[in-house]
N, C-alpha and C positions, 0 to 999 in steps of 0.2 A: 504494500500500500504506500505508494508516496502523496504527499499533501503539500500544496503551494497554502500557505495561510497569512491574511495580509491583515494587521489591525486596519479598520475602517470607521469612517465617519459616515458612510452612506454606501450603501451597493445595491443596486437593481437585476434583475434578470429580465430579458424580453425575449418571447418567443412568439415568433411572425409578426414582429413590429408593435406586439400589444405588451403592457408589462405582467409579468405574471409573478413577481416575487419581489421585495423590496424589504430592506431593512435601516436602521440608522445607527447608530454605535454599537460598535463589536469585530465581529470578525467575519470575511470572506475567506471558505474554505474549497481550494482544488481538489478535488479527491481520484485519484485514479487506481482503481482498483486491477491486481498483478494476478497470472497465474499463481495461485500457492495461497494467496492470503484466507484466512480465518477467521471466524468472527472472535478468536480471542486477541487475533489482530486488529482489528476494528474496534474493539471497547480499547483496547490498551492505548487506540489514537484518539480517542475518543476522553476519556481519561486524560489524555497530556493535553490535549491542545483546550480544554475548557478549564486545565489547572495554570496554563501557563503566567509567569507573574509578565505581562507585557505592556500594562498601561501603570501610566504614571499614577505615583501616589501622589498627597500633599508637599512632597518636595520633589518632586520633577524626576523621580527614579522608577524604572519599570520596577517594581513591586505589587500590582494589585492584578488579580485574573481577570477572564471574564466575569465570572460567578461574581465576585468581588463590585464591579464596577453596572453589574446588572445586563452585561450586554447581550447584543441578538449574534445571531449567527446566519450565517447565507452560505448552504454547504452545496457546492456544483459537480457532480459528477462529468471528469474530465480525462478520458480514456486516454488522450493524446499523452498524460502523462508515464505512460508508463512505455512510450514510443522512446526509439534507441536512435542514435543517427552515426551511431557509429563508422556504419559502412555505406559508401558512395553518398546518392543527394537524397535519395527518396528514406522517409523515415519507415524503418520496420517496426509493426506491432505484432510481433509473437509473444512477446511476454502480458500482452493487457489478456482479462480476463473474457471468457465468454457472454455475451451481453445479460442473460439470465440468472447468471449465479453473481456479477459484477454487482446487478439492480438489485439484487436480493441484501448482499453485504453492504452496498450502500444504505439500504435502508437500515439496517442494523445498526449502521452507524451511526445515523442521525435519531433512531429511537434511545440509542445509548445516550447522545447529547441531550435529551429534551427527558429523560429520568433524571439527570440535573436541575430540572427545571430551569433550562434555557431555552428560552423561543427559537427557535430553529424555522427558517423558511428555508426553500429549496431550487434549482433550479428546475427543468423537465427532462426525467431522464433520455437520454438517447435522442434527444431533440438538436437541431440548431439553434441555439441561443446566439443572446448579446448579452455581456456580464458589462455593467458601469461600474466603474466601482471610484470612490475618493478613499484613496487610501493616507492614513492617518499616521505623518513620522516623517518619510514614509518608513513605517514597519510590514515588513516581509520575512517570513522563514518557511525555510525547506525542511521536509519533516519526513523519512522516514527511507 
């Protein structure tokens, strides 16, 4: 499972020009589900990234989480990331998951995040989206 996860001030989802998902403080999450991954894979990312200490406290230092600071979450399932470029221009995706067991574990993961009680919206899976997003630092980290 790798995760692109950006602190944000705002992120949107649109699918076919209309918007279908939107949030305002917290976090946008990439999620690309691997052959292999698990769902004890998916709680344990699930777990880190809604524990992360990544927004600032009352003195300017990332110390507080999500949880902490109340925020939302906008989690996107994004196959490309588990694309390789290693060889030639075209990127290979043998390592992304089967689309059914992918959407299965994605969900898992976002049911893990929202037993936190965090608002959790989503994008659509296996759709062509448009992700907006204001990201907030900017803060960015690669996870897994």
């Amino acid at each position: 499972m790798k995760i692109v996860l950006q602190r944000v001030k705002q992120a949107i989802v649109k699918v076919r020009n209309q918007s279908y998902s939107q949030i305002d403080q917290g976090i946008c999450l990439f999620v690309g589900i691997e052959k292999g991954d698990t769902e004890e894979n998916a709680f344990h990312w699930a777990m880190k990234v809604s524990g992360l200490r990544i927004f600032h406290d009352s003195e300017g230092k990332m110390n507080r989480s999500l949880l902490d600071v109340q925020g939302e979450v906008l989690a996107v399932s994004q196959f490309t990331l588990a694309g390789s470029v290693k060889k030639g221009r075209r990127p290979s995706f043998d390592h992304a998951e089967e689309q059914r067991k992918a959407e299965s574990l994605f969900k898992y993961f976002v049911e893990c995040l929202k037993k936190r009680d965090i608002s959790v919206k989503t994008g659509k899976f296996g759709a062509l989206m448009e992700v907006s997003l204001v990201n907030d630092g900017p803060v960015t980290f690669i996870i897994g």
